[in-house]
mmCIF file as gemmi writes it, N, C-alpha and C atoms, coordinates in Angstrom:
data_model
loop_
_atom_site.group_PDB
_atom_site.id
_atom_site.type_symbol
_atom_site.label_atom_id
_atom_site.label_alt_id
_atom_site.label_comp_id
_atom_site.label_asym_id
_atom_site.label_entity_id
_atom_site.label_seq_id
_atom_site.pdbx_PDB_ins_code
_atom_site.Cartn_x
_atom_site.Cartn_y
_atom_site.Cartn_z
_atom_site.occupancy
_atom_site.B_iso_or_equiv
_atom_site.pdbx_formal_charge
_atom_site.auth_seq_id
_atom_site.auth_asym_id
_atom_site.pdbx_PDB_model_num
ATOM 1 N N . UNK Axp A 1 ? 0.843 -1.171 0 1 0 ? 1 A 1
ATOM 2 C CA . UNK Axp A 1 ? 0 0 0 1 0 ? 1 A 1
ATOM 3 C C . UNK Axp A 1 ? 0.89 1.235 0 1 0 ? 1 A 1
ATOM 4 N N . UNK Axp A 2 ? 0.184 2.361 -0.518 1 0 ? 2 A 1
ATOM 5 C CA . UNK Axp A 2 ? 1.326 4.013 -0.833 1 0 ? 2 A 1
ATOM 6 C C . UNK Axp A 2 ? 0.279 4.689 -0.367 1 0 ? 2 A 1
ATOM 7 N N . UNK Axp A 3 ? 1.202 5.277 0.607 1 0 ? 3 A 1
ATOM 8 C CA . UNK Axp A 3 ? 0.524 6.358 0.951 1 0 ? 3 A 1
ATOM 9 C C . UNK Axp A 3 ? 1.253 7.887 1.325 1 0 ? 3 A 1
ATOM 10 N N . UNK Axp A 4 ? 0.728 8.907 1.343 1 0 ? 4 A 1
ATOM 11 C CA . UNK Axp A 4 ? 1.616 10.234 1.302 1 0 ? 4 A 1
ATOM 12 C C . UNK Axp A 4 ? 2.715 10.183 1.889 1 0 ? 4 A 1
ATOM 13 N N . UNK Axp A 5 ? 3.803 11.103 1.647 1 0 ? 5 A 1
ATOM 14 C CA . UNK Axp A 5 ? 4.88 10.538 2.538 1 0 ? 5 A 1
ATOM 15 C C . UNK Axp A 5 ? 4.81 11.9 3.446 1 0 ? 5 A 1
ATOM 16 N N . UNK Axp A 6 ? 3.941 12.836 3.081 1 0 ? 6 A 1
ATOM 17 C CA . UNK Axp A 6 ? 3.705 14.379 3.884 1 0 ? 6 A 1
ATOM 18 C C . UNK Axp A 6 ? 4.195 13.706 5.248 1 0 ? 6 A 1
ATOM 19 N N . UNK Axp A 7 ? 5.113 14.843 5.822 1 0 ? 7 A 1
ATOM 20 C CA . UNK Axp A 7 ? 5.657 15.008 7.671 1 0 ? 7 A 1
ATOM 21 C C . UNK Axp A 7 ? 4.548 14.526 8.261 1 0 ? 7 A 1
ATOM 22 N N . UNK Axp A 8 ? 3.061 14.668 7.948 1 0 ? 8 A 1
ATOM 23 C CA . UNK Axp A 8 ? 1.939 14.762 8.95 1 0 ? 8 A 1
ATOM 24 C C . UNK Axp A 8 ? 1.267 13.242 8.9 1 0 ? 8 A 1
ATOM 25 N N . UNK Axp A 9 ? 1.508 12.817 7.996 1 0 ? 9 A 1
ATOM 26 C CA . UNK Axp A 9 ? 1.389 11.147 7.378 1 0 ? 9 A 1
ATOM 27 C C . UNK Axp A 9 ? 2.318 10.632 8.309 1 0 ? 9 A 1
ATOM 28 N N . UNK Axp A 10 ? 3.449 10.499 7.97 1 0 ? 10 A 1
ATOM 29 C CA . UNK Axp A 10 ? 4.358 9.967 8.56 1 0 ? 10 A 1
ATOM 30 C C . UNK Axp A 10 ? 4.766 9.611 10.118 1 0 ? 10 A 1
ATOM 31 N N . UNK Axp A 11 ? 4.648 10.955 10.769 1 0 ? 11 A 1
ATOM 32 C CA . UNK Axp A 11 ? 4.273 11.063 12.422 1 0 ? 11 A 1
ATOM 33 C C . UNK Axp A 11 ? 3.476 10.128 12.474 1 0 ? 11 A 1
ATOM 34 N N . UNK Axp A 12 ? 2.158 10.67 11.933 1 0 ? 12 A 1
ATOM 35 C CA . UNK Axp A 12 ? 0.747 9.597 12.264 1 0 ? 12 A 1
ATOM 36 C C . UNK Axp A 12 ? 1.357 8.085 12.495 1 0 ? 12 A 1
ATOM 37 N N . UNK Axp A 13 ? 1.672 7.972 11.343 1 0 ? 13 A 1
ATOM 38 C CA . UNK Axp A 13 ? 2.249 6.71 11.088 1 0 ? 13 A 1
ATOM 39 C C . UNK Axp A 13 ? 2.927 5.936 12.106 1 0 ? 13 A 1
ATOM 40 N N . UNK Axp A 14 ? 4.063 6.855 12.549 1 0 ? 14 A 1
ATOM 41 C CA . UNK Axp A 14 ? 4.982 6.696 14.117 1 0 ? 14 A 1
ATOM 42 C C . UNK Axp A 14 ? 4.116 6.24 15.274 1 0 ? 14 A 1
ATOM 43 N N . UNK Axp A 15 ? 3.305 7.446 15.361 1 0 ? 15 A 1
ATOM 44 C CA . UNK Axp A 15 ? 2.742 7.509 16.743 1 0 ? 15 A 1
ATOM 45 C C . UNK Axp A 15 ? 1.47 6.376 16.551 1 0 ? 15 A 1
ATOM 46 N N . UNK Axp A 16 ? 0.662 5.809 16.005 1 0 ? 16 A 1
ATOM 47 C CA . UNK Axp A 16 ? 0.022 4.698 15.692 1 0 ? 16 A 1
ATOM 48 C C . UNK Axp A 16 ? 1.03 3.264 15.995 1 0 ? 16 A 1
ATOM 49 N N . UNK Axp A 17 ? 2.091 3.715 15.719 1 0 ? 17 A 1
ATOM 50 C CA . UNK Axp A 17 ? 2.677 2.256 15.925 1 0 ? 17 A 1
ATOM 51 C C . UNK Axp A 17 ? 2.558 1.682 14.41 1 0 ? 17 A 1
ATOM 52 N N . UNK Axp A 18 ? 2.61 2.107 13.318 1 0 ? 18 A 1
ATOM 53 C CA . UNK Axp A 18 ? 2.218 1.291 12.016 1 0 ? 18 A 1
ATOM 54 C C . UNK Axp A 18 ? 3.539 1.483 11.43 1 0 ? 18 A 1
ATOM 55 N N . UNK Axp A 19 ? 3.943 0.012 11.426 1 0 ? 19 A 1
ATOM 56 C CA . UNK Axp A 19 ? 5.345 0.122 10.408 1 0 ? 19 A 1
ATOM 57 C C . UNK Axp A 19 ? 5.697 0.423 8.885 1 0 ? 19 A 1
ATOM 58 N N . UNK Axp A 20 ? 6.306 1.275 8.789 1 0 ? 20 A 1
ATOM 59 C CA . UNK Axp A 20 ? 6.312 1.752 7.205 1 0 ? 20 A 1
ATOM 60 C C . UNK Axp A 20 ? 7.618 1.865 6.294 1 0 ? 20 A 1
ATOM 61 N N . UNK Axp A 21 ? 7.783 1.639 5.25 1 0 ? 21 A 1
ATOM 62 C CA . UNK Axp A 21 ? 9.297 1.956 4.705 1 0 ? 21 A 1
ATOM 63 C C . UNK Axp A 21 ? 8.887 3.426 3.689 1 0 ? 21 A 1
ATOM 64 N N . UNK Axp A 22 ? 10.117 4.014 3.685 1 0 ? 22 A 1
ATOM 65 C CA . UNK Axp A 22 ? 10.005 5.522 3.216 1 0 ? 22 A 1
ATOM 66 C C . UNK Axp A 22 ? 11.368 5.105 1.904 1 0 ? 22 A 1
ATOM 67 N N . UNK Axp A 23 ? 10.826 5.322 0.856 1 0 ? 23 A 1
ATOM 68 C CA . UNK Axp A 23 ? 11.767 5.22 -0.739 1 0 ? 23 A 1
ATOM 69 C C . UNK Axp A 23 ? 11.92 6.8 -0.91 1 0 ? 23 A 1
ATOM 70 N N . UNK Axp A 24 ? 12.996 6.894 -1.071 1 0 ? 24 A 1
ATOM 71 C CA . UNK Axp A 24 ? 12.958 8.42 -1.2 1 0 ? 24 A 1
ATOM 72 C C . UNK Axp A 24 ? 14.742 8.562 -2.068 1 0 ? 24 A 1
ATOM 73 N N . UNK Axp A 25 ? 15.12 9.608 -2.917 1 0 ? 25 A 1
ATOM 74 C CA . UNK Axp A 25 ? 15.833 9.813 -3.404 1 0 ? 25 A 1
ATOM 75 C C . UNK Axp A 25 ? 17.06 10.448 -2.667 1 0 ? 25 A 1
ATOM 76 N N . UNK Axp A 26 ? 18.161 10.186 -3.415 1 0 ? 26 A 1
ATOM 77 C CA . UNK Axp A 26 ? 19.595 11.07 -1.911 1 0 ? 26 A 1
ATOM 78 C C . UNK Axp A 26 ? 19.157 12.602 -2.763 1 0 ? 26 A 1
ATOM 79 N N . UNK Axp A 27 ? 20.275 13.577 -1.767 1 0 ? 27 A 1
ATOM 80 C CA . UNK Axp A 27 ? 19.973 14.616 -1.846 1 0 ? 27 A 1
ATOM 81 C C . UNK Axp A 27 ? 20.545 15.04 -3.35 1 0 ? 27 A 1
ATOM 82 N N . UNK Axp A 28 ? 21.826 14.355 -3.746 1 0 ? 28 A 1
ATOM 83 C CA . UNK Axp A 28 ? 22.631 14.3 -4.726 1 0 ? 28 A 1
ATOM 84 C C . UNK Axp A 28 ? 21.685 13.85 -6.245 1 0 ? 28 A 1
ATOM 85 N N . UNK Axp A 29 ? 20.572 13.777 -6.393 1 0 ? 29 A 1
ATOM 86 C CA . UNK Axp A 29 ? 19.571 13.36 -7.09 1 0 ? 29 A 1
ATOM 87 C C . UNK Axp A 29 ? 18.707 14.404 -7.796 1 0 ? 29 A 1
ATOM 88 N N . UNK Axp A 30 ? 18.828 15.483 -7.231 1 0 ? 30 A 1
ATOM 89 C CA . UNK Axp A 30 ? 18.162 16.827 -7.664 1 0 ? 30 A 1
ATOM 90 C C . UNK Axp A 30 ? 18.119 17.039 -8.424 1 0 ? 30 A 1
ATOM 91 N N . UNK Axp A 31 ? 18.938 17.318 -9.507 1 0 ? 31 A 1
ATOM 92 C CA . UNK Axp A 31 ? 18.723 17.351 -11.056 1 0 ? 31 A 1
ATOM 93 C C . UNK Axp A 31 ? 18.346 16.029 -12.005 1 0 ? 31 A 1
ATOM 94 N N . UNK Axp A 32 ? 18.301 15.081 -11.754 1 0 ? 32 A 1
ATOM 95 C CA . UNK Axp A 32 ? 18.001 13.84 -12.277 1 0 ? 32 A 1
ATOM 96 C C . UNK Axp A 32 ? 16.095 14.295 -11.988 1 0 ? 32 A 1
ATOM 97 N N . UNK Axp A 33 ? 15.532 14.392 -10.634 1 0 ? 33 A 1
ATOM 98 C CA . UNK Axp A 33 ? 14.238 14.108 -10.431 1 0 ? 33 A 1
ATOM 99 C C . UNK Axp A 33 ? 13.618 15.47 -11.111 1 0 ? 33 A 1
ATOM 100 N N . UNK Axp A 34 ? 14.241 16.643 -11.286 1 0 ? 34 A 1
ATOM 101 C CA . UNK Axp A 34 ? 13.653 17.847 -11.721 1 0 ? 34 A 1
ATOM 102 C C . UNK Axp A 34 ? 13.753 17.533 -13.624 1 0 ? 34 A 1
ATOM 103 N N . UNK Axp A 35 ? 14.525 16.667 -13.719 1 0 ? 35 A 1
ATOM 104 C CA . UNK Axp A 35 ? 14.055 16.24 -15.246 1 0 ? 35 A 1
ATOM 105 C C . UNK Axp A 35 ? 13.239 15.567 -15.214 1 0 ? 35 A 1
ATOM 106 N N . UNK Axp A 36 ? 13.049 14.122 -14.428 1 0 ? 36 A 1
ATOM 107 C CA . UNK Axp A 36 ? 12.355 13.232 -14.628 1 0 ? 36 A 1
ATOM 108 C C . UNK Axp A 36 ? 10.816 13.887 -14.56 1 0 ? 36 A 1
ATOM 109 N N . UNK Axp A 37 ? 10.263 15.294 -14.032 1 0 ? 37 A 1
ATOM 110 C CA . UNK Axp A 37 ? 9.138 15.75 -13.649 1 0 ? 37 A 1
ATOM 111 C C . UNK Axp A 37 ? 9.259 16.483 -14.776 1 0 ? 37 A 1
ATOM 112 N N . UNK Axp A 38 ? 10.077 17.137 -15.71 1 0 ? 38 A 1
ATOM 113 C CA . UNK Axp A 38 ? 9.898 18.149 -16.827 1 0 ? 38 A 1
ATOM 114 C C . UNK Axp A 38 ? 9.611 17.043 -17.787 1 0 ? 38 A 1
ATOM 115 N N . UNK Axp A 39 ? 10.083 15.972 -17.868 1 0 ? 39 A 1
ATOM 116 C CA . UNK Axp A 39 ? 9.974 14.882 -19.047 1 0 ? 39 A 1
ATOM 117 C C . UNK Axp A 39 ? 9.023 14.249 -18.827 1 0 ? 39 A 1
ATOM 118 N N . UNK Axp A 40 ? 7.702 13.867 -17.876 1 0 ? 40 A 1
ATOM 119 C CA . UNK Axp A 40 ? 6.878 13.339 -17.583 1 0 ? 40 A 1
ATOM 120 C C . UNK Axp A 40 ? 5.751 14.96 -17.692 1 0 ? 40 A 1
ATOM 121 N N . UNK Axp A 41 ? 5.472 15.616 -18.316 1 0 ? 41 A 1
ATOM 122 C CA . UNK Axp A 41 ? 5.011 16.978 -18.142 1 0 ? 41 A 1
ATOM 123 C C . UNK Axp A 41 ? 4.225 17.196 -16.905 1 0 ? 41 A 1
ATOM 124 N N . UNK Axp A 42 ? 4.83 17.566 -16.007 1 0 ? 42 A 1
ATOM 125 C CA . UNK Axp A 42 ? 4.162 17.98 -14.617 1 0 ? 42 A 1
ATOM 126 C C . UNK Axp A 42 ? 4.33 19.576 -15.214 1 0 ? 42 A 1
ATOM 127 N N . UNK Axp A 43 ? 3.445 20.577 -14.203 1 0 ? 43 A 1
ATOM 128 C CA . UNK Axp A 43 ? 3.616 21.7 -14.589 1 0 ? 43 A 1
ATOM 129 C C . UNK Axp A 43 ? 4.528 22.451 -14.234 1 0 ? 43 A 1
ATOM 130 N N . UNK Axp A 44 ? 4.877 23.771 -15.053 1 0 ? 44 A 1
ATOM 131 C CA . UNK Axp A 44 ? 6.367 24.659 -14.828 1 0 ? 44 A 1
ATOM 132 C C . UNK Axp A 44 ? 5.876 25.068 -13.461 1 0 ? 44 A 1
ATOM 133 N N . UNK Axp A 45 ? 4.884 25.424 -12.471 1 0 ? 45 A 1
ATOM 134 C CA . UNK Axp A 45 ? 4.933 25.52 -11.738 1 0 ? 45 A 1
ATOM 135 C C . UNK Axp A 45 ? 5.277 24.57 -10.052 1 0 ? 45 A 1
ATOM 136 N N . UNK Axp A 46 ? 5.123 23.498 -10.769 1 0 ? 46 A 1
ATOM 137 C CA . UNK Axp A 46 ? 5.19 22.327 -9.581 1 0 ? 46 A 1
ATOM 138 C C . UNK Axp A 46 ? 6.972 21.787 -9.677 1 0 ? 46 A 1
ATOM 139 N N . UNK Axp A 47 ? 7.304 22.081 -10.51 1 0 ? 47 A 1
ATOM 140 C CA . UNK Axp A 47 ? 8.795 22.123 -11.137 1 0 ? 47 A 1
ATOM 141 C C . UNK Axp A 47 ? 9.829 22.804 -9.98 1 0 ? 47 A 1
ATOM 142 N N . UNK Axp A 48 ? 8.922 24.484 -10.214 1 0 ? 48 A 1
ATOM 143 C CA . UNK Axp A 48 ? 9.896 24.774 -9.564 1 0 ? 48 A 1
ATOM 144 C C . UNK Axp A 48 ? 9.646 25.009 -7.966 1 0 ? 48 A 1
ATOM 145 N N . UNK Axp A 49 ? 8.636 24.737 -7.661 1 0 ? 49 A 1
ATOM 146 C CA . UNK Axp A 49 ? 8.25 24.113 -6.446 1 0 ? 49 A 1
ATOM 147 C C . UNK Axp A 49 ? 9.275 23.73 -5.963 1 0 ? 49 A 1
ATOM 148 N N . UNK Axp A 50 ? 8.916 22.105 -6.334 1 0 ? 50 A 1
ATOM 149 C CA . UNK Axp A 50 ? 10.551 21.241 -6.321 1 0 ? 50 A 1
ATOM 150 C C . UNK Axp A 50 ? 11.577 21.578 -6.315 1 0 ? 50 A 1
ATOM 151 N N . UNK Axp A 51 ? 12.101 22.111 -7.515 1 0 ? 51 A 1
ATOM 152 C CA . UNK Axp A 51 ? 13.392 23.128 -7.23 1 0 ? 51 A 1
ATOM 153 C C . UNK Axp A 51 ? 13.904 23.768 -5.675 1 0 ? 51 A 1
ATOM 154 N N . UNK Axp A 52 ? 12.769 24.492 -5.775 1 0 ? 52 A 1
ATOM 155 C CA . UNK Axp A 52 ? 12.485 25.333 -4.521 1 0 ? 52 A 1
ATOM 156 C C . UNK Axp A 52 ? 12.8 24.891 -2.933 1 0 ? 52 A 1
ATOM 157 N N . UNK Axp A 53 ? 12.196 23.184 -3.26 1 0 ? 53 A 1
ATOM 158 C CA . UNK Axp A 53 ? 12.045 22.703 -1.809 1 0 ? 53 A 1
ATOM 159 C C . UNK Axp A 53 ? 12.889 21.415 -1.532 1 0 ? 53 A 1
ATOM 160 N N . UNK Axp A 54 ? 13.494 20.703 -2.771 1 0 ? 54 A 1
ATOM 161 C CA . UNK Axp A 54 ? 14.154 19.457 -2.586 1 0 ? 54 A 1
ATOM 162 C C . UNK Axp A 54 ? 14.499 18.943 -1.701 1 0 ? 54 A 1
ATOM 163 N N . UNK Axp A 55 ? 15.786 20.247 -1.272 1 0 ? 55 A 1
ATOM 164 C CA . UNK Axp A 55 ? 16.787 20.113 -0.414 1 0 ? 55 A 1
ATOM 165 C C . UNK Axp A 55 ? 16.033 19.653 0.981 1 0 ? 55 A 1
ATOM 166 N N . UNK Axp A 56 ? 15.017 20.765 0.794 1 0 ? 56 A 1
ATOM 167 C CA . UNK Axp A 56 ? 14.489 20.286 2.959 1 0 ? 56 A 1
ATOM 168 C C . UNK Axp A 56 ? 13.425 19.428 2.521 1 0 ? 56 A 1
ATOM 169 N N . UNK Axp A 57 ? 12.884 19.285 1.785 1 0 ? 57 A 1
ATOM 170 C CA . UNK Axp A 57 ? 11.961 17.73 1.282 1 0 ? 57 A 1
ATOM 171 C C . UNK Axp A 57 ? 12.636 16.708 1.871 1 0 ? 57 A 1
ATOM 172 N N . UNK Axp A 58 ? 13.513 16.497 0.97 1 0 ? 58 A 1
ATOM 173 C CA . UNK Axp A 58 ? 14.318 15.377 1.22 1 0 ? 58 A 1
ATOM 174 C C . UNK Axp A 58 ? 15.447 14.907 2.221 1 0 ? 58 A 1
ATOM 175 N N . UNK Axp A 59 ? 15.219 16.407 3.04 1 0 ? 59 A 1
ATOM 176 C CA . UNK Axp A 59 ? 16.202 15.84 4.527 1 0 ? 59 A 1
ATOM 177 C C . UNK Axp A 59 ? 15.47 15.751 5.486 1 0 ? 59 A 1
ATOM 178 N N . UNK Axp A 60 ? 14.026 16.208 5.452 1 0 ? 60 A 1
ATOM 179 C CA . UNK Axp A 60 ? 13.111 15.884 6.476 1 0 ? 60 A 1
ATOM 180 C C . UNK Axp A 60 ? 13.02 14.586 6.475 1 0 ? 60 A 1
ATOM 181 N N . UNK Axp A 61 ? 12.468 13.896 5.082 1 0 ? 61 A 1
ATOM 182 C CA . UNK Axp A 61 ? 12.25 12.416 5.251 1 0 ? 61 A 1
ATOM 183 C C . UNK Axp A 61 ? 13.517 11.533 5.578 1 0 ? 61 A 1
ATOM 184 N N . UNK Axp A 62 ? 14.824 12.225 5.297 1 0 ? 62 A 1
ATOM 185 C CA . UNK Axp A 62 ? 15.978 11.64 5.744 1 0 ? 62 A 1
ATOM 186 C C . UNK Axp A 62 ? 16.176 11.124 7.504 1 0 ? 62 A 1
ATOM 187 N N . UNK Axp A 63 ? 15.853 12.235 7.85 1 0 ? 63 A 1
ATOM 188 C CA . UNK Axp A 63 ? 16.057 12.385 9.238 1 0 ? 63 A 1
ATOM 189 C C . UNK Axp A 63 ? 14.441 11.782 10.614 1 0 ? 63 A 1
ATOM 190 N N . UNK Axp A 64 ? 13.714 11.194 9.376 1 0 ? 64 A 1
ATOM 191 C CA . UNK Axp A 64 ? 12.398 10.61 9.821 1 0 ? 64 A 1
ATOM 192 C C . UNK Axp A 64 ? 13.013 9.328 10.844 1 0 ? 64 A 1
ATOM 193 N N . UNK Axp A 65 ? 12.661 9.169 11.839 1 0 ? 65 A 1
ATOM 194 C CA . UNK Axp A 65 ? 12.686 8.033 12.627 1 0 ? 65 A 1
ATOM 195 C C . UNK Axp A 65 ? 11.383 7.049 12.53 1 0 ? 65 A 1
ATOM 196 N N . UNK Axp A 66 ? 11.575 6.123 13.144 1 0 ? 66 A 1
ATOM 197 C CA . UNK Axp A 66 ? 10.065 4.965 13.578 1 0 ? 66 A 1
ATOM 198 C C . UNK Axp A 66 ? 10.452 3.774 12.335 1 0 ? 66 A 1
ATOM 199 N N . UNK Axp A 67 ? 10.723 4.337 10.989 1 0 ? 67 A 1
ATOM 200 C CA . UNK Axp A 67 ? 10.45 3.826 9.479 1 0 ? 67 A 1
ATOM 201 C C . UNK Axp A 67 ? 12.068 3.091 9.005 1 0 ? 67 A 1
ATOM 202 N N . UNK Axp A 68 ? 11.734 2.05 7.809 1 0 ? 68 A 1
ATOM 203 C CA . UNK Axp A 68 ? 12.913 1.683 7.187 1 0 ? 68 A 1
ATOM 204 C C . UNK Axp A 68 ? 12.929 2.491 5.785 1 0 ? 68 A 1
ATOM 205 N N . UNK Axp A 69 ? 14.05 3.325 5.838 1 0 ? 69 A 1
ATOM 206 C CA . UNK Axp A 69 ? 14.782 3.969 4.271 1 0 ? 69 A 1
ATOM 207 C C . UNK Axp A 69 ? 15.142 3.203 3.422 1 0 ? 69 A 1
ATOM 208 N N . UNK Axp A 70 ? 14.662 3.422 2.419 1 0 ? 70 A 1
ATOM 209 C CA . UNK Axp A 70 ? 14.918 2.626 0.881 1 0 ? 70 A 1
ATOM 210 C C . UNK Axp A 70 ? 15.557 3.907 0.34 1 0 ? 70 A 1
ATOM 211 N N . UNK Axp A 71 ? 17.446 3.979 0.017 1 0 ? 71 A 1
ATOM 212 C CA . UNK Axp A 71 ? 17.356 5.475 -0.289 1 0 ? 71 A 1
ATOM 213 C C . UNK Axp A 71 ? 17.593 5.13 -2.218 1 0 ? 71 A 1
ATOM 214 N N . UNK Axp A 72 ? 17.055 5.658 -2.941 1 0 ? 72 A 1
ATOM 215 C CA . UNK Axp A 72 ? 16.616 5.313 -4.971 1 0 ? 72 A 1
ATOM 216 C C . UNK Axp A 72 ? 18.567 5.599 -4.475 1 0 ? 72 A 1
ATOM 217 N N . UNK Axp A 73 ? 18.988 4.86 -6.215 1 0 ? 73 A 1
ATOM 218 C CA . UNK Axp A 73 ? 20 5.36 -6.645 1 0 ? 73 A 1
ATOM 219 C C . UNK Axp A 73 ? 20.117 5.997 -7.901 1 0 ? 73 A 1
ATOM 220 N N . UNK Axp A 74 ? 20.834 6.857 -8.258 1 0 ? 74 A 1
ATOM 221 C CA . UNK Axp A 74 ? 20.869 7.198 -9.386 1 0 ? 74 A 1
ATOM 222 C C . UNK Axp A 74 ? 20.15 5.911 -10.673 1 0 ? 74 A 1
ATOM 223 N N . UNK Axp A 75 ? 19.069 6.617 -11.962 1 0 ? 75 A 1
ATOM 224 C CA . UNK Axp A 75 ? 18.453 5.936 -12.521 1 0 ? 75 A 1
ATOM 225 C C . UNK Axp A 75 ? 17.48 4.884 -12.284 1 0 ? 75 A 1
ATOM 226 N N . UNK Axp A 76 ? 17.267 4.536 -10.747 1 0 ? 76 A 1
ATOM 227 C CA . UNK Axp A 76 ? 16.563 3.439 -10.254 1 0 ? 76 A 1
ATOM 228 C C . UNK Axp A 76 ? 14.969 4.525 -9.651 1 0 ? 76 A 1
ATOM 229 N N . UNK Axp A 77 ? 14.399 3.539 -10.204 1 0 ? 77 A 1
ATOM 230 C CA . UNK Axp A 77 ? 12.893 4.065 -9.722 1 0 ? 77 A 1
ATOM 231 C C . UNK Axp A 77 ? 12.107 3.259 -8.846 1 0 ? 77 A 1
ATOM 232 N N . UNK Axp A 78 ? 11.104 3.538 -8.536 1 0 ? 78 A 1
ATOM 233 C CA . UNK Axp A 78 ? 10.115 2.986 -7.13 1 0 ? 78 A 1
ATOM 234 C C . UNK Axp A 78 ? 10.099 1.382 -7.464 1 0 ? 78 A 1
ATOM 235 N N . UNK Axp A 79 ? 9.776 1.167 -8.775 1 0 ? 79 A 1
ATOM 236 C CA . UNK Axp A 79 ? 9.745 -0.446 -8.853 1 0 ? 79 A 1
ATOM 237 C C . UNK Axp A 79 ? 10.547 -1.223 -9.593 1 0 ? 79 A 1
ATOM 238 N N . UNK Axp A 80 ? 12.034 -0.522 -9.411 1 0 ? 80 A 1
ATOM 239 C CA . UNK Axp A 80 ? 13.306 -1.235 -9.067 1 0 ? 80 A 1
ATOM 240 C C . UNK Axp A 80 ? 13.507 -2.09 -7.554 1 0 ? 80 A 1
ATOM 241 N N . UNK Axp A 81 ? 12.867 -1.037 -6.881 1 0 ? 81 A 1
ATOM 242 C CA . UNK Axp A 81 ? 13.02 -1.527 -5.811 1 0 ? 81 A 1
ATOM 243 C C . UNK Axp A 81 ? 12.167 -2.176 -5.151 1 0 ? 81 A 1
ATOM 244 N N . UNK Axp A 82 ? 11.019 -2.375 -5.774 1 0 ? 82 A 1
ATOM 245 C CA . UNK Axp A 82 ? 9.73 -3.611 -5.784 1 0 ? 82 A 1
ATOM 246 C C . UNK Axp A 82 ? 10.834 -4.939 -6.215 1 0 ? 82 A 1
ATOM 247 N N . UNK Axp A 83 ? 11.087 -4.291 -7.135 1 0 ? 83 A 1
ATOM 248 C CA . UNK Axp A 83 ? 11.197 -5.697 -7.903 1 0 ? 83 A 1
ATOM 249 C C . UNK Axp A 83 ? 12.435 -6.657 -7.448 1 0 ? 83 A 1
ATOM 250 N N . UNK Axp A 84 ? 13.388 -6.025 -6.562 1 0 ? 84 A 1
ATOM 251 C CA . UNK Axp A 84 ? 14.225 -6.641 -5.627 1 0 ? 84 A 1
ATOM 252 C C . UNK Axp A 84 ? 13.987 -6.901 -4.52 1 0 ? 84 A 1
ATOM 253 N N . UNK Axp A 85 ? 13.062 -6.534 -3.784 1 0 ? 85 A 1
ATOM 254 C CA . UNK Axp A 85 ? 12.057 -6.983 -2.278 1 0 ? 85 A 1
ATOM 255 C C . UNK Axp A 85 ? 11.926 -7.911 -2.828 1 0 ? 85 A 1
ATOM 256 N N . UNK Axp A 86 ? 11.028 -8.391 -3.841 1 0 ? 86 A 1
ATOM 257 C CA . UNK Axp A 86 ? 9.989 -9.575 -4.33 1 0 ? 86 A 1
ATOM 258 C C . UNK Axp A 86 ? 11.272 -10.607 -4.799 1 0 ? 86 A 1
ATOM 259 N N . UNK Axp A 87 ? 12.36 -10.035 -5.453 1 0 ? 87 A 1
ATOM 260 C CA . UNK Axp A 87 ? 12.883 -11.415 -5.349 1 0 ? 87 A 1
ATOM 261 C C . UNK Axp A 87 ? 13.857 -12.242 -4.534 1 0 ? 87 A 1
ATOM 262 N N . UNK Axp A 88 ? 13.69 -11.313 -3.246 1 0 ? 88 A 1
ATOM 263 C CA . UNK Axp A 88 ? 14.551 -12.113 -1.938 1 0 ? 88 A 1
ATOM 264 C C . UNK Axp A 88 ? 13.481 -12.609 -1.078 1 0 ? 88 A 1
């Protein structure tokens, strides 16, 4: 199951006691994911959103406790990493 990875999700998540894994990209990834969103046409505004917010996006969920980190690697996407859970 996927569900938001929003700070306010996540707590919930903690404080419920519900175990969760968080896939999330390194910080070093920033220009790879701001293409992957211009090449998938998301809008110029949600773009630079992103731009905007990466950096603390992606160190909040870094620094998330309770959860197991799946951190992407360069070129690897969400069900790369399906697809190596499923075959261990």
């Amino acid at each position: 199951m996927f569900v938001s990875a929003h700070k306010e999700v996540r707590e919930a998540l903690v404080q419920a006691g519900i175990p969760f894994t968080v896939v999330h990209p390194s910080l070093e990834m920033k220009d790879e994911y701001i293409g992957r969103y211009i090449a998938r046409g998301n809008a110029p505004e949600f773009v630079q959103l992103l731009e905007e917010n990466y950096e603390k996006w992606i160190t909040d969920i870094m620094v998330q406790q309770g959860c197991e980190h799946i951190v992407l690697k360069p070129g690897q996407y969400l069900v790369d990493v399906f697809d190596e859970k499923a075959s261990v």
